[in-house]
C-alpha positions in Angstrom: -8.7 21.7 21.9 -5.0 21.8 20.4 -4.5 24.1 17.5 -1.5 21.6 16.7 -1.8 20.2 12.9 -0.8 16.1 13.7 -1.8 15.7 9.8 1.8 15.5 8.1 2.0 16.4 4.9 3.5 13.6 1.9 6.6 15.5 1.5 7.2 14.4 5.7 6.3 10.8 5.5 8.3 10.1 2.2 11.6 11.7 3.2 14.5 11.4 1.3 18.0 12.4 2.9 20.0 15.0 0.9 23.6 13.5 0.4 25.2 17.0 -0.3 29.0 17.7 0.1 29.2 18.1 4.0 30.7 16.0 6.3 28.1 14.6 8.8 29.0 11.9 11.5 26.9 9.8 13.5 24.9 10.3 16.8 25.1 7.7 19.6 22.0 7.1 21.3 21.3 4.8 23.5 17.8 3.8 25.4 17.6 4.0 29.0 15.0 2.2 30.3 11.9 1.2 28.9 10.4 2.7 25.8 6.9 3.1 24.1 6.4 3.2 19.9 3.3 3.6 19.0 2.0 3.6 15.3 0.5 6.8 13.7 -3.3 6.5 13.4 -4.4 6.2 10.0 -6.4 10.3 9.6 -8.6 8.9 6.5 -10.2 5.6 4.6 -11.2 5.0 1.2 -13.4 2.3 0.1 -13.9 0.7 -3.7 -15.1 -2.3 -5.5 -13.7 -3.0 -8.9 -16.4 -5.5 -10.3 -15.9 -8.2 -13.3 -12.3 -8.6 -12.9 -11.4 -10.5 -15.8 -8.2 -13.5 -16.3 -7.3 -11.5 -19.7 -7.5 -7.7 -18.5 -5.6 -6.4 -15.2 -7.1 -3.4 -13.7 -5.2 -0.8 -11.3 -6.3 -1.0 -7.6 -3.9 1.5 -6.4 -1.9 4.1 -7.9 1.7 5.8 -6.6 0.3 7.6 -3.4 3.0 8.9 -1.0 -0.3 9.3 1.9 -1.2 5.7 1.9 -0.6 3.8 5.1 -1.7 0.8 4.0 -4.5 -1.0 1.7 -6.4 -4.4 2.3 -7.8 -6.3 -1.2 -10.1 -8.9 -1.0 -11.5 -10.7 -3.7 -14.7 -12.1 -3.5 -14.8 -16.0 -5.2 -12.2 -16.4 -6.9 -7.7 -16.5 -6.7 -6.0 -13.2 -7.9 -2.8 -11.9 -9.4 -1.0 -8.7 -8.0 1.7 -7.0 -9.3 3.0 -3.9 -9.8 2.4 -3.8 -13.2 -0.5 -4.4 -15.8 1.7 -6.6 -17.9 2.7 -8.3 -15.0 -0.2 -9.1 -13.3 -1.8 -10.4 -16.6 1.6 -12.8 -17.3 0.4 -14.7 -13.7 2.6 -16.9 -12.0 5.9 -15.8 -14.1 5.9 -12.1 -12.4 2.6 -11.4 -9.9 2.1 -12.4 -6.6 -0.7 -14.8 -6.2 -3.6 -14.5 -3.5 -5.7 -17.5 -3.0 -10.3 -16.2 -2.9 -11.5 -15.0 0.3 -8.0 -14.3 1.9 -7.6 -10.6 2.9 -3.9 -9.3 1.8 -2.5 -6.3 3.1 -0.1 -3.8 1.1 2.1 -1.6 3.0 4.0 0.5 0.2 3.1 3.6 -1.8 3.9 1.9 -5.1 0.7 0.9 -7.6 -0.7 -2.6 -7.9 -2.4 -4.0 -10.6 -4.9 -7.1 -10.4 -6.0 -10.1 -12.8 -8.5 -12.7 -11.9 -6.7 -16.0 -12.2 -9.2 -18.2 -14.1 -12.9 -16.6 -13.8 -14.1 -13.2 -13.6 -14.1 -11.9 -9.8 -14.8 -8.8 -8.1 -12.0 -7.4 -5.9 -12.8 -5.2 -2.5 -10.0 -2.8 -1.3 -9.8 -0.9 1.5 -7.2 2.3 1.8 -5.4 3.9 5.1 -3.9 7.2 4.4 -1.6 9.2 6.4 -2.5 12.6 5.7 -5.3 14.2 3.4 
């Protein structure tokens, strides 16, 4: 067994460059021959339910979180609104994204997302990958 940590931590995965004063010139690379990518394994899940979603009050399914890989949301019976606000995802078709009942979506940002039910109450399933604990 490795004593290597391959958990990054959120100040890794959400790197920012710093643009200080220095004078820094591009690297050439180039690929020789064939090459592999592989996609980091997700290290943790997280599993909720928010029940009774109504068509007049949003609710928050995800908050700001620099560890998450990705999220799945499924609502059960009926269409949804997502958006990144509460405001917006209560103002519908003007400002959220609409996702029709039964259809999985998939989120791959950090940023927060806010549901409403679009005509009846609905309960929302989501599912969260994170990158590191």
């Amino acid at each position: 067994m490795s004593d290597i940590d391959l958990t990054p931590e959120p100040e890794e995965i959400v790197q920012a460059e710093d643009h200080d004063d220095r004078n820094y010139s591009p690297v050439k690379v180039a690929v020789c021959g064939p090459t592999e990518v592989r996609e980091l394994p997700a290290i943790r899940a997280g599993y909720f339910t928010a029940l009774g979603v109504s068509p007049t009050t949003a609710v928050q399914l995800l908050a700001f979180e620099p560890r998450r890989k990705s999220a799945v949301i499924l609502s059960k019976d009926k269409a949804i609104w997502l958006a990144a606000t509460q405001s917006g995802a209560q103002l519908g078709a003007s400002s959220a994204f609409y996702v029709p009942a039964s259809t999985p979506f998939t989120i791959e940002h950090l940023d927060q997302v806010w549901a409403c039910a679009t005509e009846e109450t609905t309960d929302i399933s989501v599912m969260t990958n994170f990158w590191s604990e």
